[in-house]
C-alpha positions in Angstrom: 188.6 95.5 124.4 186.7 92.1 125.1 189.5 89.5 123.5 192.2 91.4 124.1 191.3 92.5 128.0 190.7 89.6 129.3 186.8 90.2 129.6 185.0 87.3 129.6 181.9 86.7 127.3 179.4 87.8 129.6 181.8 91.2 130.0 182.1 91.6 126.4 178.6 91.0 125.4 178.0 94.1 128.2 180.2 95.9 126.6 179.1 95.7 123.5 174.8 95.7 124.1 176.5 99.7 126.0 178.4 100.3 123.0 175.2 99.7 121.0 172.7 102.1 123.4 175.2 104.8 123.1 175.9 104.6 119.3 171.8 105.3 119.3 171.7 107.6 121.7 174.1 109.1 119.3 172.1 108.7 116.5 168.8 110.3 118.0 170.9 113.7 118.2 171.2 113.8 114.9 174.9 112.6 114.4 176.1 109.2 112.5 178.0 106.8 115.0 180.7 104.9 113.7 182.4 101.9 115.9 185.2 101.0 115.0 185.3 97.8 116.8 182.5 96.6 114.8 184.7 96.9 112.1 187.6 95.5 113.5 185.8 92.7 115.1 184.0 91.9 111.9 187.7 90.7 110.0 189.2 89.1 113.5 188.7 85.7 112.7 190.6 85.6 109.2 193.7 87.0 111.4 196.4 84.5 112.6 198.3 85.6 115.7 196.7 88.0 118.8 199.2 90.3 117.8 198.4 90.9 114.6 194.8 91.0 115.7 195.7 93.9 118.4 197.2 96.0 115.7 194.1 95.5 113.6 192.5 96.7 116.1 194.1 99.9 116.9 194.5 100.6 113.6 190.8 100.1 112.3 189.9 102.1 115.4 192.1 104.7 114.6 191.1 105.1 111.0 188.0 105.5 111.6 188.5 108.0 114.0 190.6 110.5 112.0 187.5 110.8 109.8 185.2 111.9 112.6 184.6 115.2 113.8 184.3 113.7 117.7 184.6 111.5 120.0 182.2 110.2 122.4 183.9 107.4 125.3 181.7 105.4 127.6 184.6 103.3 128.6 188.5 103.5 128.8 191.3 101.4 127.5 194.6 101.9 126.1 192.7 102.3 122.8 190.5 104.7 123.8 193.3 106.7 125.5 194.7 106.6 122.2 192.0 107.8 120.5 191.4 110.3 123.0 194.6 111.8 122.7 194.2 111.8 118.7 191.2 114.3 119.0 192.5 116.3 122.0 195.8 116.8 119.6 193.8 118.1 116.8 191.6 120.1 119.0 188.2 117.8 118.2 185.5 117.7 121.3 186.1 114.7 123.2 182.6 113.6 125.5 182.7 111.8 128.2 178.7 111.3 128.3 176.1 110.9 125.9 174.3 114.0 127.7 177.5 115.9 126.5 177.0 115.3 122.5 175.0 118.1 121.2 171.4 118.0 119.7 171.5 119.3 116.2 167.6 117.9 115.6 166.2 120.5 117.0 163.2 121.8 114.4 164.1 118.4 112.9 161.6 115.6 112.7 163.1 113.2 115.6 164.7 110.3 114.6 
């Protein structure tokens, strides 16, 4: 994503401000989002070498992932194909839109 797809900053900040409204959206059903490339993206700069900072990447991405119990993609990318097929393989729900996730605050205070 973004350095590695040739986005340009403009495309990446986009990218990132949708990856930010969905991880809330997220969040106001009750769930926890993690982003992995918030992760990854924090450690980029102390990486020599774009290869090295692909594989960061992916594998940051992919950590995270095998901790959560699904997936929720607003975009797609090699990456996210990746992850994709992780959660399909271990039979995890994969969304494709926020409207998908389910609401667990239901008789819960909103948050």
């Amino acid at each position: 994503m973004g350095r590695f797809s040739g986005a340009s900053e403009e495309q990446l900040s986009e990218r990132l401000a949708n990856i930010a409204e969905a991880s809330l959206g997220v969040y106001r059903k009750g769930h926890t989002p993690l982003v992995g490339v918030h992760q990854a993206y924090s450690m980029l700069d102390l990486i020599d070498g774009t290869e090295e900072q692909v594989g960061m990447v992916a594998g940051v991405c992919l950590g995270l992932a095998a901790h959560c119990d699904a997936i929720l993609h607003i975009g797609r990318s090699s990456g996210v194909d990746q992850e994709i097929a992780e959660f399909t393989g271990r039979g995890r729900p994969v969304y494709a839109s926020l409207d998908e996730v389910p609401d667990t605050t239901e008789g819960a205070a909103a948050r």
